[in-house]
C-alpha positions as a Markdown table, in Angstrom:
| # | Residue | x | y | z |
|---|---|---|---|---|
| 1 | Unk | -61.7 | 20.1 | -10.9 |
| 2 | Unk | -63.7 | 18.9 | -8.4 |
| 3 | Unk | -67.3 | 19.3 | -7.8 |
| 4 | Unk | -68.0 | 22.4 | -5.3 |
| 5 | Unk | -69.8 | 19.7 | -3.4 |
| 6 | Unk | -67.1 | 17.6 | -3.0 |
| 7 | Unk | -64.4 | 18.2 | 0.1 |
| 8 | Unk | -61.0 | 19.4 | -1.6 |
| 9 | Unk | -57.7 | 16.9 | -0.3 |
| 10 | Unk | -55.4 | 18.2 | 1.8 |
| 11 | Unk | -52.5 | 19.6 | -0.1 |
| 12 | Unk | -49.0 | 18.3 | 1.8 |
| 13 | Unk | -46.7 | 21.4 | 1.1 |
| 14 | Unk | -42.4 | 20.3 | 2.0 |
| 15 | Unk | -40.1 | 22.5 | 2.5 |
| 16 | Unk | -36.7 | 22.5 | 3.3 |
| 17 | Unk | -33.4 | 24.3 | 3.1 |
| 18 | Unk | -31.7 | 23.5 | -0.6 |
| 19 | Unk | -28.5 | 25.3 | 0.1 |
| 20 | Unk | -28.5 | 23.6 | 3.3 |
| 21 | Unk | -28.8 | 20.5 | 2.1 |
| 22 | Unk | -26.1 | 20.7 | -0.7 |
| 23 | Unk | -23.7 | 21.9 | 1.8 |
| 24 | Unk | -24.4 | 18.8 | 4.1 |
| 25 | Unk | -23.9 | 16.5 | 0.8 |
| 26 | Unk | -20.6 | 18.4 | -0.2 |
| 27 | Unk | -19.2 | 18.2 | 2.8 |
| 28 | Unk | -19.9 | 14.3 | 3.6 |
| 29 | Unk | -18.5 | 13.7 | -0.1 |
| 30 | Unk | -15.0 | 16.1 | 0.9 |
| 31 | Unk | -15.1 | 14.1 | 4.1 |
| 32 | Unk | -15.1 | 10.9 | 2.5 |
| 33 | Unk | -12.7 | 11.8 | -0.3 |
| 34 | Unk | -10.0 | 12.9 | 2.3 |
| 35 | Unk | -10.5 | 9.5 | 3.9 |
| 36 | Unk | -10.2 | 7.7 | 0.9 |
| 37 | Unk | -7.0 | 9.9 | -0.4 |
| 38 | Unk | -5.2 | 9.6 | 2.8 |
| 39 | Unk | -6.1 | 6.1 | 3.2 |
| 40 | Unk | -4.1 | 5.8 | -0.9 |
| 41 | Unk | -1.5 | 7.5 | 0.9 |
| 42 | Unk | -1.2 | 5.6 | 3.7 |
| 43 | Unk | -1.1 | 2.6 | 1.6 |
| 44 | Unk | 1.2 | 3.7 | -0.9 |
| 45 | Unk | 3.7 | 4.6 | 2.1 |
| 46 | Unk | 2.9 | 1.2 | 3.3 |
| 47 | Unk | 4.1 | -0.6 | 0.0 |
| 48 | Unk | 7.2 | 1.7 | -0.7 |
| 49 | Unk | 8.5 | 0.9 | 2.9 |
| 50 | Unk | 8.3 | -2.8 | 2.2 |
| 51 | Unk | 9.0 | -2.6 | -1.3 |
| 52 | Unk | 12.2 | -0.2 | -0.9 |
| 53 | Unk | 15.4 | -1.2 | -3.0 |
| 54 | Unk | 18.2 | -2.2 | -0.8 |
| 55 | Unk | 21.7 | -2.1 | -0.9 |
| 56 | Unk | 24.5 | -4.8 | -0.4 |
| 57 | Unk | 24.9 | -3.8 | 3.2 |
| 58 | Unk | 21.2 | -3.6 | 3.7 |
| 59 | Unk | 21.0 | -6.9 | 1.8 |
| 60 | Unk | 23.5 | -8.4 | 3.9 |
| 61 | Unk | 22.1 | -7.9 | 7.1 |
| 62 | Unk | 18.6 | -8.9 | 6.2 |
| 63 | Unk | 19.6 | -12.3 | 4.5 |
| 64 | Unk | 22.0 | -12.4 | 8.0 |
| 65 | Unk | 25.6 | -12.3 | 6.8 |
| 66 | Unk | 28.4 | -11.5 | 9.0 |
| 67 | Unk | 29.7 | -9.3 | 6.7 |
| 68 | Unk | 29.1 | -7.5 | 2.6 |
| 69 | Unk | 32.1 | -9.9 | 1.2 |
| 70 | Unk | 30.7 | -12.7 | 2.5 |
| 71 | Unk | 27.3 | -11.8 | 1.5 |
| 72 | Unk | 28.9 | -11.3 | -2.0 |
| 73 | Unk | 30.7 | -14.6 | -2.3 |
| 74 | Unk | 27.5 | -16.3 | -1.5 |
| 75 | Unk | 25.9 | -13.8 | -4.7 |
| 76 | Unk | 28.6 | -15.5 | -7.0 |
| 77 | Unk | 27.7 | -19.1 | -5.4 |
| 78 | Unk | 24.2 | -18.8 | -5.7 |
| 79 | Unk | 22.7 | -17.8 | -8.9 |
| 80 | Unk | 19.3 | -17.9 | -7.7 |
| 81 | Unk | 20.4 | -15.5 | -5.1 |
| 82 | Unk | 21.9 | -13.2 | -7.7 |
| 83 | Unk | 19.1 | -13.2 | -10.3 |
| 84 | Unk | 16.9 | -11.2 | -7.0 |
| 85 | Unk | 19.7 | -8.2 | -7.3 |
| 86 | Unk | 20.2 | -5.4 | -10.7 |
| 87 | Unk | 23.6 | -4.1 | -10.4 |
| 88 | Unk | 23.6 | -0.3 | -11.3 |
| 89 | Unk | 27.1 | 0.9 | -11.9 |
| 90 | Unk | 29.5 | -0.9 | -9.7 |
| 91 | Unk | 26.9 | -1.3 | -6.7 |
| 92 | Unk | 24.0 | -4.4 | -6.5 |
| 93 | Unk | 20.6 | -3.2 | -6.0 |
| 94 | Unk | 17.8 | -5.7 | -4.5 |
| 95 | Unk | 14.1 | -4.8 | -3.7 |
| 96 | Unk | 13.2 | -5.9 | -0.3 |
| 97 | Unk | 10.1 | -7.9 | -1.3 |
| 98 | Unk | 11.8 | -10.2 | -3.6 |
| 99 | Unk | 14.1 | -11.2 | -0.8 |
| 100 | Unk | 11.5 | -11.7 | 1.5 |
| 101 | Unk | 9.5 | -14.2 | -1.0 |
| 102 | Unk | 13.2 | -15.4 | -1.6 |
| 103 | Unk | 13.9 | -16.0 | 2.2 |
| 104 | Unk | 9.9 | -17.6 | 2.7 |
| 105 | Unk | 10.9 | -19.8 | -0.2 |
| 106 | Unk | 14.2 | -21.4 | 1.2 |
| 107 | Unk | 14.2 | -21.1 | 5.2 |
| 108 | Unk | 17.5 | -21.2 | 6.7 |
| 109 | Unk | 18.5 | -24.5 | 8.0 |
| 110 | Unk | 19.3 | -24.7 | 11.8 |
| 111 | Unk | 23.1 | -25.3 | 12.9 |
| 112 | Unk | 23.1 | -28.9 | 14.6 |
| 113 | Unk | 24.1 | -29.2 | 18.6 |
């Protein structure tokens, strides 16, 4: 205690809205949780669009065959080719991002004048 002839120091009383301030906090942390799910979404909608499966005729056009029998021949020439496809039933099945490391990994030759 201090002495009666000693001043007594200034007391600093704070005070502030609790509830308030918990709301702000939720709602900046349900802010940036809906960012971060739809940005998860948005991401995962990214990687199944360019990681979709693909059929022969889907196949075919990407690789750029005239037609699905010719794009099929070239499957029984090219081993390689065919080890990129699962066939499911009677029907070939390719994901779309192994034939685009496929096509990056052997560009097409040019037709010469």
């Amino acid at each position: 205690m201090p002495h009666r002839d000693e001043p007594e120091a200034p007391s600093t009383v704070v005070s502030f809205d609790l509830g308030g301030l918990l709301r702000q906090v939720h709602d900046i942390a349900m802010e940036a949780s809906r960012k971060g799910a739809r940005q998860g979404v948005e991401e995962a909608l990214k990687a199944q669009e360019t990681d979709r499966m693909l059929d022969s005729v889907q196949t075919s056009e990407l690789l750029g065959f005239p037609s699905v029998p010719a794009f099929k021949m070239a499957l029984h020439r090219n081993p390689e080719l065919a080890a990129l496809g699962r066939k499911i039933g009677n029907r070939w099945r390719f994901r779309r991002s192994d034939l685009e490391a496929w096509l990056s990994a052997h560009p097409r030759r040019s037709a010469k004048p």
